[in-house]
C-alpha positions, -999 to +999 in steps of 0.1 A: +762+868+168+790+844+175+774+804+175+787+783+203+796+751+200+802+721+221+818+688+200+816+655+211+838+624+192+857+598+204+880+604+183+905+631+184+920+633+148+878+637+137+877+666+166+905+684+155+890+680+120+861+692+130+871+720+150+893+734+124+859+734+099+835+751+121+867+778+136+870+787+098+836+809+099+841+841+123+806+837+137+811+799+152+836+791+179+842+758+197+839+763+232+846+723+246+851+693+233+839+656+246+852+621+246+818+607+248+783+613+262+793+615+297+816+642+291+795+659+266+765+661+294+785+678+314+804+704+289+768+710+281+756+717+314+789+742+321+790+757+287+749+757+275+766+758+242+743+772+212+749+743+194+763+706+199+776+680+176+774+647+186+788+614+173+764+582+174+790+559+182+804+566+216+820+553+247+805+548+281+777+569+267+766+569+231+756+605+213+720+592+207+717+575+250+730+613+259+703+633+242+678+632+267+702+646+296+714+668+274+683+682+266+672+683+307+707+702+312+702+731+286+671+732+269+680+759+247+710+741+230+705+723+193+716+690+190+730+679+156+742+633+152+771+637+135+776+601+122+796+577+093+764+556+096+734+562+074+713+541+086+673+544+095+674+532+128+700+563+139+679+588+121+648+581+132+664+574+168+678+608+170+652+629+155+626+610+181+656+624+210+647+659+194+678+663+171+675+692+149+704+681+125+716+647+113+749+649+093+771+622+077+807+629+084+811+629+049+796+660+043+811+688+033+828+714+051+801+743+036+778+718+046+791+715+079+791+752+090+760+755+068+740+730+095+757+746+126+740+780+115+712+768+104+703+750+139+716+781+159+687+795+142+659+775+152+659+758+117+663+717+110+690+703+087+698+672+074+723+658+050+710+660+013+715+619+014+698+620+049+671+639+035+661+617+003+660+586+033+634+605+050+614+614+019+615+575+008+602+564+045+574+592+046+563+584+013+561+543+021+537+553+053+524+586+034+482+574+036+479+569+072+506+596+080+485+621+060+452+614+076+470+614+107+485+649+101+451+664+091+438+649+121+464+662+149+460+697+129+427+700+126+423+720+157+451+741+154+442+776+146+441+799+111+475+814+122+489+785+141+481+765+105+500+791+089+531+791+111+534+754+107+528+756+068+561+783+069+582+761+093+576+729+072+588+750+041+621+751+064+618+791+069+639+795+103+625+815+133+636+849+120+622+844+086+591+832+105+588+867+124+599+886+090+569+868+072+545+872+099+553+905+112+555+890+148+583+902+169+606+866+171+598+861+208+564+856+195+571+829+171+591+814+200+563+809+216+536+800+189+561+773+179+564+763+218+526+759+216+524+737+180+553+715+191+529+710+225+494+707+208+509+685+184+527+662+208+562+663+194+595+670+210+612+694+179+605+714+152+609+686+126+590+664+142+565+692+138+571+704+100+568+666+094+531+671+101+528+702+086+542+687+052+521+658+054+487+675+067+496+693+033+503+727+051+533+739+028+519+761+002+534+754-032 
């Protein structure tokens, strides 16, 4: 299956850059690219992309101020923030917008394709340095996070625990159906269900609460 991807930078030395990257794996192609978050609305909405990249810092419209439209114009696509900036206020920002990937542009190229096809898949991926940020927060506010975990998962069911417990050990939607020997439609739709009951707009979001309602199985 060949990813598709939508780009969105206001700068076109850093598309061209990343284009070449992500063109470099047979499976992902670059179907548009964007100026800023205008533009990248409306690729979206012509191409429904299978995956987008999108800078923070943009024109007229910034990535994280086009999420929400984005979102509204093709639900199915996977939003990675593409950003120089590591800072908290961006993370958190975009994974509240339902990112499933936040990358610093200094990742690697691996990386890079690595977090394309990882999303395409359903999975989340951060940057390794994004990664240790949002450890370090989670464990300053781990108490009250924790009881509130236990507490929004307390009603979930026996299987619906389970799923969670999987997806917060970062298994993607096919390894989910592989484990649970569910067809992949049906984890789909369990995981449409958890993200609902649990009142959060992605799968992070959700395998946040899974980690901390101590769901992952060791």
């Amino acid at each position: 299956m060949v990813v598709r991807v939508v780009l969105a930078d206001d700068e076109g030395l850093v598309r061209a850059g990343l284009r070449s990257i992500l063109t470099s794996a047979a499976d992902i192609e670059v179907v548009a690219e964007a100026e800023d978050g205008l533009e990248a609305i409306e690729l979206i909405r012509q191409h429904r992309p299978d995956v987008a990249l999108l800078d923070v810092q943009m024109p007229r419209l910034d990535g994280l101020g086009a999420m929400s439209a984005i979102r509204a114009a093709s639900p199915d696509t996977a939003l990675i923030v593409l950003t120089t900036f590591l800072e908290d206020d961006y993370i958190a920002g975009a994974l509240n917008e339902g990112a499933l990937g936040f990358m610093l542009k200094a990742s690697s190229p691996r990386e890079l394709i690595d977090g394309v096809r990882a999303v395409a898949d359903g999975a989340a991926y951060l940057s390794p340095k994004v990664a240790k940020r949002v450890i370090a927060g989670l464990g300053a506010r781990r108490m009250s996070r924790e009881a509130t975990a236990r507490e929004l998962t307390a009603a979930l069911s026996d299987r619906e625990r389970t799923i969670l417990g999987l997806l917060a050990a970062g298994l993607s939607n096919a390894e989910l159906a592989d484990r649970m020997h569910l067809a992949e439609g049906t984890i789909k739709s369990y995981v449409s269900t958890l993200l609902t009951r649990l009142g959060v707009k992605n799968r992070v979001q959700a395998a946040i609460i899974g980690y901390e309602a101590g769901l992952v199985r060791q």
